[in-house]
N, C-alpha and C positions, 0 to 999 in steps of 0.2 A: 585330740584337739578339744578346746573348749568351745563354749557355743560364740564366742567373738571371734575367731580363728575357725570356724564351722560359715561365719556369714563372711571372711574375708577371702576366702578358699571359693565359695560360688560366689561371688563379686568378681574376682578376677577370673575364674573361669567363664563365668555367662558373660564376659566381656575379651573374649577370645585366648587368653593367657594357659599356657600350660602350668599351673600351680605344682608345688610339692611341699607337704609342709613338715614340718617339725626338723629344719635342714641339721643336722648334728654338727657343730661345732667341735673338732677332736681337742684336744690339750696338747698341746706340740712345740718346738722351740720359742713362736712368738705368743702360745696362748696357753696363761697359768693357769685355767681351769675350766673344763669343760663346761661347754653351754647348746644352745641350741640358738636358732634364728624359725621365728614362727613360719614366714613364708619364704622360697623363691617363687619368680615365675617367668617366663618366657614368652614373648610372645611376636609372631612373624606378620609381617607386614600384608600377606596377603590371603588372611582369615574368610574363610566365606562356608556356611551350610546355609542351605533353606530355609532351617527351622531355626531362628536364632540366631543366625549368622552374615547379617546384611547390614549395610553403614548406619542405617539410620536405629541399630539395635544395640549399641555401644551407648559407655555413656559419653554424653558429648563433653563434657569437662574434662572427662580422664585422657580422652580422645585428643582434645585441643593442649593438654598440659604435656603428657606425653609422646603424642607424634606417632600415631598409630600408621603412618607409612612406616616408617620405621624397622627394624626387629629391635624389639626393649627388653632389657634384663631388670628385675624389678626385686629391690631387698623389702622386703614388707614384715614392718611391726604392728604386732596389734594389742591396745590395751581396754581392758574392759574396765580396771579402774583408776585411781590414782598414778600418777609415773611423773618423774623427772626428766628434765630432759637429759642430763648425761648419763640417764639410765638407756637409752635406745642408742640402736644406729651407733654404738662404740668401736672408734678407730680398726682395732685389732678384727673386728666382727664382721666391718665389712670388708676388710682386704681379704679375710678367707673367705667373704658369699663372693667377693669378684672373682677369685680364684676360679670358683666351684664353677661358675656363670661360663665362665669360658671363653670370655669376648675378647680376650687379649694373650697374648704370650705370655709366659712365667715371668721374663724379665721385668714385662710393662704393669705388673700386675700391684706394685708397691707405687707408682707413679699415678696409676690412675684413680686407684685409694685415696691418697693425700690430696688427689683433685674432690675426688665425689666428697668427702669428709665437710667439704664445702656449701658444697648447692647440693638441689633439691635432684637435676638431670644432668648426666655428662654424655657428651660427644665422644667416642670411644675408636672410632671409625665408621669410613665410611658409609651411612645410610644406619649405626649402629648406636643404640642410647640402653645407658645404665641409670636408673633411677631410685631413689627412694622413697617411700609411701609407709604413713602411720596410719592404721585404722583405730580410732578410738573413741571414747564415751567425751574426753575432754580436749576442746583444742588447744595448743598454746604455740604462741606465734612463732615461727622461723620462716627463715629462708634455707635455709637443710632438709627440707623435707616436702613431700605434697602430703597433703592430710585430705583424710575422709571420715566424717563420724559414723559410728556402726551404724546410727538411723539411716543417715544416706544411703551406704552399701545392702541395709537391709531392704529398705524402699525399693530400691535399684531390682532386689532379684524380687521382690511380689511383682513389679510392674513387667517383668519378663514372664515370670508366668502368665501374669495377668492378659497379656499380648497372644500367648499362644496355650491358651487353655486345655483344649481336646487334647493336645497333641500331648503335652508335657503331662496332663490326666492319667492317658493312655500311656504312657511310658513310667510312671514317677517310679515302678519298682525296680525298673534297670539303674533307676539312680542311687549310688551307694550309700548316699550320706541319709538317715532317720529324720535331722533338724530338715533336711530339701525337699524328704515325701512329704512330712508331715505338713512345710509349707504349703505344698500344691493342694495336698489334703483342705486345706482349711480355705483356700482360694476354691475349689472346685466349693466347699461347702457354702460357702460366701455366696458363689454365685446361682448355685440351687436355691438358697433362701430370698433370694430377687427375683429369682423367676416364678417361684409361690407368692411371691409379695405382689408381683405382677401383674400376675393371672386375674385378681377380682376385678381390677382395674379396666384392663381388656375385655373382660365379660361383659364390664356394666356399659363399654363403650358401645 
């Protein structure tokens, strides 16, 4: 993963989603050459831990765009820099992440495609939504997609640490990714350097 693909992997994980990234795209009857799809991600309606895991720890945009009652199936592109738009999100790309996704039968899986192709979220079944989401440096307008710029999603995961410090402190080596220690890393140092900032203030009080 790269480091925009590194912030869009714990954006939708500290936002309850089961991520997988670099999804492989095979080369097969309808696809002339192998590619890859940056993210899936999954996520079930009725998300909840202690630590990080409570309504008000979500973001509420993605939350209100998406339908977090829900279970959501989520195609995610991420660009770090320049991109077109018929460079993302191509027809053939996401009929095989819906495929992969699972939310539908083999049959339904070409019909529902040609719907998503369209909007941004589809209705798939019952209590069930398939969405699209770009993370990138640039926006540009559609109705095809929900968009989030990497600043947002980056903001998004310091202000999660920022919420639960000790704890996320105390764990950050169970965390696999480098770019997510080194985050907390630099929020724990952040916040050492206020509490020295602090301290003459206090005294003199």
């Amino acid at each position: 993963m790269n480091y925009g693909e590194e912030i869009a992997y714990w954006y939708l994980r500290l936002n309850g989603f089961f991520p997988i990234t670099n999804f492989v795209i095979h080369r097969s009857s309808e696809i002339a050459h192998s590619a890859d799809c940056d993210l899936l991600a999954i996520r079930l309606p009725f998300v909840y831990e202690e630590i990080g895991g409570n309504p008000d720890d979500w973001d509420k945009g993605l939350t209100e765009e998406f339908g977090f009652d829900h279970t959501i199936g989520i195609i995610c592109e991420v660009k770090t820099g320049r991109y077109k738009l018929d460079e993302i999100f191509r027809p053939a790309y996401v009929k095989y992440a819906v495929g992969r996704l699972g939310f539908a039968p083999r049959e339904n899986i070409a019909a529902i495609s040609e719907e998503l192709n369209k909007v941004a979220l589809l209705e798939v079944g019952e209590g069930q939504r398939i969405g699209k989401l770009l993370i990138a440096n640039e926006q540009k307008a559609s109705s095809e997609f929900v968009f989030r710029s990497l600043n947002t999603a980056e903001d998004f995961i310091n202000n999660r640490v920022r919420r639960y410090p000790k704890e996320k402190y105390a764990d950050r080596m169970y965390f696999g990714s480098e770019l997510f220690q080194h985050t907390i890393h630099l929020i724990h140092r952040e916040k050492e350097q206020q509490k020295r900032a602090d301290a003459p203030r206090e005294a003199s009080d």
